[in-house]
N, C-alpha and C positions, 0 to 999 in steps of 0.2 A: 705670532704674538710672543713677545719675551717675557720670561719670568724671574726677577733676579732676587740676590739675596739667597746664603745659604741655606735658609732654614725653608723656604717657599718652594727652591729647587729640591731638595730634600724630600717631599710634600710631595712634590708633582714625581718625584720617582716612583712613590709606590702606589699610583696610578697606572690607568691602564690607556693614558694618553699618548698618540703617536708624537715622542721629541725626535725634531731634524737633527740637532747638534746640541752641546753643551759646549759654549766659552767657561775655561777655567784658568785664569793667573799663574804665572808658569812656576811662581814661588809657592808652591801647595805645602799649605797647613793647617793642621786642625782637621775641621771637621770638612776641609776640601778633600781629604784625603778618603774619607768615608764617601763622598757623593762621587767622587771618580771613579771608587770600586764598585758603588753601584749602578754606576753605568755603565761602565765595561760587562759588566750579570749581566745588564736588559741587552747589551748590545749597542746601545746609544754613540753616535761619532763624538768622541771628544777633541775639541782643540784647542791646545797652551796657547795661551797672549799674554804682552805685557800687562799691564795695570791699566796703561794709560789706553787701549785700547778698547776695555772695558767701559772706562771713562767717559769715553767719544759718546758708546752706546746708552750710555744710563745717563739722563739730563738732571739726576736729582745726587749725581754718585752714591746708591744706596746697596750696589750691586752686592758687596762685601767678597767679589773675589769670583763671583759666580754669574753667568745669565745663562737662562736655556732659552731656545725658540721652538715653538709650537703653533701648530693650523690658529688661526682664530678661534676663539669661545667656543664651546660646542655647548650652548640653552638648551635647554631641558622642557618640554610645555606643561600645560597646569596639569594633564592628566597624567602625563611619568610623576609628577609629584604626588600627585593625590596616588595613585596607581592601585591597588587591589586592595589595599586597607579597607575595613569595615568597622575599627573602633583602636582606638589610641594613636589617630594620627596628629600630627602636632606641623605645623605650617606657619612660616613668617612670610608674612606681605608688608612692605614698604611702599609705605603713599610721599609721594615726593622726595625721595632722600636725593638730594642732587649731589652731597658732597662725597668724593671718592674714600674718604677716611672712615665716614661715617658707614657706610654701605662695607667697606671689605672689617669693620669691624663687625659688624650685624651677621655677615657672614661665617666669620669667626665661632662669633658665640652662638649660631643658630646649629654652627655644625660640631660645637663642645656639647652643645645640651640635646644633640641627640633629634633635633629637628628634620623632620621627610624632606625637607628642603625651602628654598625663598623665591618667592615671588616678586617682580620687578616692573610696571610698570613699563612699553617703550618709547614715552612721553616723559618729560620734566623728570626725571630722573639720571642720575647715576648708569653705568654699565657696566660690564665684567672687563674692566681694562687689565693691563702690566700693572697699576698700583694698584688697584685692588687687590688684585692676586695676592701681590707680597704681601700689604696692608693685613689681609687675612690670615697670615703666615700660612698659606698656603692652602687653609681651610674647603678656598672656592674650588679645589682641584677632587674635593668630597662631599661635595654635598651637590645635590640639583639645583640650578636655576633659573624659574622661568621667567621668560619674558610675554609679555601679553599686553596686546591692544589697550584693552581696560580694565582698571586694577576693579573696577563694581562691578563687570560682568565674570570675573574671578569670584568676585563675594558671592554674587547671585548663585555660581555653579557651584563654590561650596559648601552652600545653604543646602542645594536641592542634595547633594553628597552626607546630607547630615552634620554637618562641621555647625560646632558654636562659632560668633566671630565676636573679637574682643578687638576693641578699641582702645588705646592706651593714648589718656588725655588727663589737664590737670584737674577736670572738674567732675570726675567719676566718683565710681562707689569706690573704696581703697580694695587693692590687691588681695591684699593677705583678707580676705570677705569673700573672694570669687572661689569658684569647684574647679575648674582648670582641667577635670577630668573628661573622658571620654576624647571625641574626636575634635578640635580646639586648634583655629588659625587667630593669631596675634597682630595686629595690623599697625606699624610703629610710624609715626609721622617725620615729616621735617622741622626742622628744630624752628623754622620764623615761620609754618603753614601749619600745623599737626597736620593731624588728620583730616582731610577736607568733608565740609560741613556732609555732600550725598554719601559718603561711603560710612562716616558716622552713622550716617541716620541706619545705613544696610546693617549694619551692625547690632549683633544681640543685646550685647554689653560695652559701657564704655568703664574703663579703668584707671585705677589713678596710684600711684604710689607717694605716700606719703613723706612728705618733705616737713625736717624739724628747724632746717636752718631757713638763713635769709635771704637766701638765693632759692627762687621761684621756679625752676624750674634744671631738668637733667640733660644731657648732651641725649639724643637719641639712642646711639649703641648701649651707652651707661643703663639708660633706661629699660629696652631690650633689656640687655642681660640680666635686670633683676627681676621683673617678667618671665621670660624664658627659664630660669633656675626657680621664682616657685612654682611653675608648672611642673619641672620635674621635680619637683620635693614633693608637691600633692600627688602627682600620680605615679612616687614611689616607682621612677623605673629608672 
């Protein structure tokens, strides 16, 4: 799997993931010059290309000077996520996010706000691809993510784990009304699906955040992240 982009490669350094090699542009500058000393530390093969070489490999040219290669995704299952917690565990499950921007955002923010890790669906969804990775600036190289059959028998096991489960929809109780406290998984939907009707219904709570303009409704990630940050404002960690 490749991961490009200085800031994602960066990211996946100070992991404990096995890189084959680092492509770096042979005109190093900036902060190329930081990612090559530390790959020379871990030890990592580095090899100088031109620009356009880069190019070939990156079909969106986003690389900015950098690509590494790495084993494919190493998923994580729901119980390394859940894993020995018995109270303030915090968990994102995504019901349908097909879109790759929207998921390596989700990522992002689940792994700013301090979240056990995300759950994924390995139906009608999105995957741990090359742009997610970057998309997440690198986020998905720290935090867990599982993949799993069915995102309701996920709900189900972290019901019996003790876990509240919050639904985030536009016809809930509003946000800032919910305790967010104790053991607490977030369930954020597809922007044209939400949340589908059985996993709602598994669900303790559904939630809503309050919209004052005339646009009905939030991008997914967007939403997530205002989610995810009053959880940790309320539980104060």
């Amino acid at each position: 799997m490749k991961t490009e982009g200085r800031n994602a490669v960066s990211e996946l350094l100070k992991t404990d993931k096995n890189i084959e090699k680092i492509m770096i542009e042979k005109d190093v500058q900036g902060s190329l010059k930081s990612i090559f000393a530390e790959a020379r530390k871990r030890g990592v093969r580095v090899q100088f290309v031109e620009r356009r070489a880069l190019d070939k490999l990156s079909a969106e040219k986003r690389h900015q000077g950098v690509i590494a290669f790495t084993s494919d995704f190493n998923y994580s299952t729901l119980d390394d996520v859940i894993s020995s917690k018995t109270e303030n565990g915090f968990i994102i499950l995504c019901d349908g996010i097909e879109d790759v921007h929207n998921l390596g955002s989700i990522i992002r923010v689940a792994e700013c706000a301090g979240a056990d890790g995300v759950v994924i669906p390995a139906n009608n969804s999105a995957s741990v691809t090359e742009a997610v990775v970057r998309i997440s600036a690198g986020a998905a190289n720290h935090i867990k993510v599982a993949k799993v059959n069915s995102l309701n028998r996920a709900v189900d096991e972290l019901k019996k784990r003790n876990y509240w489960l919050y639904a985030l929809e536009a016809d809930g109780t509003s946000i800032y009304d919910a305790d967010l406290t104790g053991n607490i998984a977030i369930v954020v939907g597809g922007e044209d699906s939400g949340v589908k009707r059985l996993t709602r219904e598994k669900c303790d709570f559904t939630l809503s955040i309050p919209l004052k303009g005339k646009v009905n409704s939030l991008n997914a990630s967007v939403a997530l992240g205002i989610a995810a940050y009053e959880a940790v404002r309320k539980r104060n960690v």
